[in-house]
N, C-alpha and C positions, 0 to 999 in steps of 0.2 A: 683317657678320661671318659667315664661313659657321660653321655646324656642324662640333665636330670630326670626326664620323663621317664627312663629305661627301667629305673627302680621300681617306680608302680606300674608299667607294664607286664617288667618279670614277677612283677607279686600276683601281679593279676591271675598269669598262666600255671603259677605256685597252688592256686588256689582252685586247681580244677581239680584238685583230687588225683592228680598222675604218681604222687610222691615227686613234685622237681622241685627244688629251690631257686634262687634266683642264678645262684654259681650254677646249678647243673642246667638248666634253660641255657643260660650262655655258654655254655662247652658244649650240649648236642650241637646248637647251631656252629660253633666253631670248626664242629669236627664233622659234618655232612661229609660226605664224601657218594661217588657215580654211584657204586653200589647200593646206597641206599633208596636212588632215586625210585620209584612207583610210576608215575607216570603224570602226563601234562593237561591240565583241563582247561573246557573255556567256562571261565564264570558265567552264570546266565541272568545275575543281577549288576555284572559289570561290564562284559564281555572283557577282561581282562584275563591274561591265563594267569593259572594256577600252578605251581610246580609241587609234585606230592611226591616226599621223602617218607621212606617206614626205618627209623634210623630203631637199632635195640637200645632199651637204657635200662641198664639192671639186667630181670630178668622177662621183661616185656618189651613189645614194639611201639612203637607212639608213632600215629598218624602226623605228619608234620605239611602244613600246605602254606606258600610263598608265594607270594602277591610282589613282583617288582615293580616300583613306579618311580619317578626321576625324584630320586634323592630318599626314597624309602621305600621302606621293605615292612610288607604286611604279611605278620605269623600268627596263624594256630597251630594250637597243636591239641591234639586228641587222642584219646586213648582207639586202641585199632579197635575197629569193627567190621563183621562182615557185613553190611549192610553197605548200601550204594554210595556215590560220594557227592551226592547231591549240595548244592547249595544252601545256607540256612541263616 
């Protein structure tokens, strides 16, 4: 059973313009897997790390960045750019 808040989270990230709906949001994260991993940053508004996935979905890559903290998990997700991966 998900969380009620889970709904208007996945709507939220629905609504960045990636093409994801709330099912496909929940299946990239399901389906992370090493490979996709990018690499690990330190926040510099939280010092907390970051862990950045480039998982494909479709026929694009989405930048994917995870925030673990006791008892939850903080996701963006973005469309890839080259541009740095600064904090924002």
């Amino acid at each position: 059973m998900r969380p009620r808040w889970l709904s208007s989270i996945l709507t939220r990230i629905a609504e960045l313009g990636l093409g994801l709906d709330e099912d496909d949001a929940c299946d990239v994260l399901a389906r992370l897997n090493a490979s996709e991993f990018a690499e690990r940053l330190h926040s510099k508004k939280t010092g907390e790390w970051m862990y950045v996935f480039k998982p494909e979905v479709g026929a694009a890559f989405v930048y994917l960045k995870l925030v673990l903290r006791a008892e939850c998990v903080v996701i963006s997700f973005h469309e890839e750019e080259d541009q740095g991966h600064e904090d924002k």
